[in-house]
C-alpha positions in Angstrom: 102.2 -38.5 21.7 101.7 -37.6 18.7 102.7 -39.3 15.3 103.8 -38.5 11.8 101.5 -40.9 9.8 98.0 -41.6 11.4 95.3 -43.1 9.5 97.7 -43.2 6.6 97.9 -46.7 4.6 101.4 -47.7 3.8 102.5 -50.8 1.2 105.5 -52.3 1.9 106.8 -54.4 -1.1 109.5 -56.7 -0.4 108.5 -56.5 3.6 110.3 -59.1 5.0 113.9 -58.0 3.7 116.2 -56.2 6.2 115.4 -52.8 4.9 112.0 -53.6 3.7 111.1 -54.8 7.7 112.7 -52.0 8.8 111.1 -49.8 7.1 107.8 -51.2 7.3 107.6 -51.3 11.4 109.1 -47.7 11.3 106.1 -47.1 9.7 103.2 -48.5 11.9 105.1 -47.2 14.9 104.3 -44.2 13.4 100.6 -45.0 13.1 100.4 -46.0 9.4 98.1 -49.4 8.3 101.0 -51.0 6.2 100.4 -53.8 4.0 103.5 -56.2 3.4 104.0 -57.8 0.5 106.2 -60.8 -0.6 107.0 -63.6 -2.6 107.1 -65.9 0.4 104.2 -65.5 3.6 105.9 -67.1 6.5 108.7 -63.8 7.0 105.8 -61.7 6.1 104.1 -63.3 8.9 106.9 -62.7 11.1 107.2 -59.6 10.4 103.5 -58.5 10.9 103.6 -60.3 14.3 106.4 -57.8 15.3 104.1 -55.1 14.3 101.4 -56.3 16.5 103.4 -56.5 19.1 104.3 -53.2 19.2 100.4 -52.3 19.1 101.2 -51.4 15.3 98.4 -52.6 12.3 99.6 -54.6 9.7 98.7 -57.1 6.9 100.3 -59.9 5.0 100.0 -60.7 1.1 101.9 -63.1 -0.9 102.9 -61.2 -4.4 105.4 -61.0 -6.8 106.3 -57.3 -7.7 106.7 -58.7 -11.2 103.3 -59.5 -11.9 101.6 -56.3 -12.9 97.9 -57.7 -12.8 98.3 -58.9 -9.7 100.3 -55.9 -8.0 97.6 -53.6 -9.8 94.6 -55.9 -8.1 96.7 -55.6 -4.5 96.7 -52.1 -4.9 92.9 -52.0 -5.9 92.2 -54.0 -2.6 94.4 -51.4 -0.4 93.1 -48.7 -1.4 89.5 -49.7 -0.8 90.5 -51.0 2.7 92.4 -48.3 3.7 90.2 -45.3 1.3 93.5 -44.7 -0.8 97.1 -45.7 -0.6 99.2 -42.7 0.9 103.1 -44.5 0.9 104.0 -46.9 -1.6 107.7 -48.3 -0.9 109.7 -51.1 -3.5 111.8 -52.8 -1.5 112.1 -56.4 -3.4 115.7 -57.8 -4.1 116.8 -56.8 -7.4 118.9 -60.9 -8.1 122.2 -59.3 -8.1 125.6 -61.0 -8.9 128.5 -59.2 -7.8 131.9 -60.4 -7.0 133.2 -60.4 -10.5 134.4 -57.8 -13.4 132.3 -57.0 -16.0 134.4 -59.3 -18.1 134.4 -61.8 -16.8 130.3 -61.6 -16.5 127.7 -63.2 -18.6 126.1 -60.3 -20.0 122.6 -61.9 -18.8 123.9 -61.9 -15.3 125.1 -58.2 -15.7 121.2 -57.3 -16.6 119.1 -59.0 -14.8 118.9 -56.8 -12.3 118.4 -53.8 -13.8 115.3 -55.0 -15.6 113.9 -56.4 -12.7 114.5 -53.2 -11.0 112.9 -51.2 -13.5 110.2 -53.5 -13.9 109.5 -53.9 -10.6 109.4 -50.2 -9.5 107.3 -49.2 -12.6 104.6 -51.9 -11.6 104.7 -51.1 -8.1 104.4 -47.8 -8.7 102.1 -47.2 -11.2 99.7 -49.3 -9.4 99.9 -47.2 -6.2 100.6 -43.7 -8.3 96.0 -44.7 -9.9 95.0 -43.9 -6.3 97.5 -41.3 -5.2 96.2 -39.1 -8.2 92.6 -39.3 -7.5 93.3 -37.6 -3.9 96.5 -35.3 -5.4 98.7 -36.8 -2.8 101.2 -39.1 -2.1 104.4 -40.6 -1.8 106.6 -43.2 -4.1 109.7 -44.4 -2.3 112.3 -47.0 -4.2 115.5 -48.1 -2.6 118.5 -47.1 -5.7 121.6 -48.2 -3.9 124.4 -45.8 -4.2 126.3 -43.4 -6.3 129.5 -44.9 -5.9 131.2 -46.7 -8.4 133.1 -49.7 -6.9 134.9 -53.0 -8.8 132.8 -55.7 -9.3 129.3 -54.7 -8.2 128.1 -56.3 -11.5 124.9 -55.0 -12.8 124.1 -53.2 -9.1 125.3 -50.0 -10.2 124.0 -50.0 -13.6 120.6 -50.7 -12.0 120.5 -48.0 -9.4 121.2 -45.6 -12.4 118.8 -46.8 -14.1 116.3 -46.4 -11.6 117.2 -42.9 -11.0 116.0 -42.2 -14.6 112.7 -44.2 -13.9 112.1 -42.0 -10.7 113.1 -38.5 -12.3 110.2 -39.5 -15.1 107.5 -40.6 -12.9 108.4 -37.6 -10.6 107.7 -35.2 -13.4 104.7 -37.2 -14.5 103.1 -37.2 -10.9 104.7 -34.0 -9.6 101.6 -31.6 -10.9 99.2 -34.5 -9.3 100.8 -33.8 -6.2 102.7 -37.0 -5.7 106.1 -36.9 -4.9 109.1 -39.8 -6.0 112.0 -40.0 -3.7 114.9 -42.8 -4.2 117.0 -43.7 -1.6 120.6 -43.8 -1.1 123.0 -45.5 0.6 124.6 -44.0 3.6 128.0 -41.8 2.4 126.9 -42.2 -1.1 128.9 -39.3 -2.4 127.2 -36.2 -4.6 128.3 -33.1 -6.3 128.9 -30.5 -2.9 127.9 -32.4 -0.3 130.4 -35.5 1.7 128.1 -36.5 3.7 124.8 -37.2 2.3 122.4 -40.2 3.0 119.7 -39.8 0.7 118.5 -37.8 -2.5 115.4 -38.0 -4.3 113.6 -36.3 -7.1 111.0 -34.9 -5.3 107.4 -34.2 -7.4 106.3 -30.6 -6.7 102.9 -29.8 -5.4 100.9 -28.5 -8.5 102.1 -25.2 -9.5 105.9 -25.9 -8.8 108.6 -27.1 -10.6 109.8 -30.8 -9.2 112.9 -30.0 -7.9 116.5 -32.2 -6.1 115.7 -33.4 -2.7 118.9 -34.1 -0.5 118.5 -34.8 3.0 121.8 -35.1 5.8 122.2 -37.3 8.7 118.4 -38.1 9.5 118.3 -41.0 11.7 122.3 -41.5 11.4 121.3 -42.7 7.9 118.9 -45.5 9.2 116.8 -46.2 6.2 113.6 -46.1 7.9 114.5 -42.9 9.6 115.1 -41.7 6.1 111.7 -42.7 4.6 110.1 -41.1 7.3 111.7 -38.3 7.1 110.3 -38.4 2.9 107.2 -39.2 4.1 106.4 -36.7 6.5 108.1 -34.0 4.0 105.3 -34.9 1.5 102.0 -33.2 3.4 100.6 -31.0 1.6 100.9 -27.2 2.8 97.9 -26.7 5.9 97.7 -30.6 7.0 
């Protein structure tokens, strides 16, 4: 059988969250080498051994997505094991409060997590983007939430904008290096001619081509790993 991401090396940061996990084993079944990363090692763990189970290749690393010296040195050791990174996916937790109006917030709590979203995704990656250059290939993926705007999500929304921003820069700083930035969405999250959309993403053209919208329906019934796959795979350059 054949599958859609041999001898590929795939980080996984935030790997032992729901969609982080998800994504990550979606991944080796696939026939990537991912590398989970995590503030705490004993979920990691657990989620490795599920990997293995499934005859899948994976490897633990306690990090925190914060510390850019030490996700850059991560990313240094990856790329020598695996000869380059290929998929680089931020999936930490972002420390949202919701529940409560904007009014009624601390203005601290309102944005903390959009500058630990930003942060995070900038560190993560840059550090991945050093490698993907050198070989003009490559893939960024960054969980942004949704384009709804709902009561009382606190800073969630704000962040997820945010983030789009972050991804349409590095997309048009990486696009002519051939690496490609996709975000996301939640499934239903609602955009401009289209009801039933699960994920968009500003794609990085290949060199020579404009970086363009991405928008994807109903892959996977809007499983997020079905989604990044479906990213992943999109990414190949033309002949491979």
């Amino acid at each position: 059988m054949t599958v859609l991401l041999a001898r590929k090396t795939a980080i996984v940061h935030g790997g032992s969250g729901a969609v982080g996990a998800a994504v990550a084993r979606a991944f080796a079944r696939e026939g990537a080498a991912v590398h989970l990363t995590g503030r705490t090692v004993p979920p990691l763990e657990d989620v490795a051994r599920r990997i293995q189970d499934e005859r899948g290749v994976a490897h633990v690393a306690q990090l925190d997505a914060t510390d850019r010296d030490a996700v850059d040195r991560h990313a240094d050791a990856v790329a020598v094991a695996g000869n380059g990174i290929d998929i680089c996916f931020n999936a930490t937790s972002n420390d949202d409060i919701q529940g409560s109006p904007l009014l009624d917030m601390a203005v601290a709590d309102v944005l903390r997590p959009v500058t630990k979203s930003v942060r995070t995704t900038l560190i993560t990656a840059t550090a991945a983007a050093r490698h993907m250059v050198r070989r003009k290939s490559g893939v960024l993926l960054v969980m942004a939430g949704g384009r709804e705007t709902i009561p009382d999500l606190g800073g969630s929304h704000i962040a997820w904008s945010a983030l789009t921003g972050v991804c349409r820069q590095l997309a048009a700083e990486l696009g002519p290096q051939g690496v490609r930035v996709c975000w996301l969405l939640s499934p239903d999250s609602p955009a401009p001619g289209h009801e039933r959309i699960v994920v968009s993403g500003s794609v990085a053209a290949l060199p020579g081509r404009q970086h363009r919208e991405l928008v994807a329906l109903g892959i996977g019934h809007g499983h997020p790993a079905d989604l990044a796959l479906a990213n992943v795979d999109s990414s190949r350059p033309e002949g491979e």
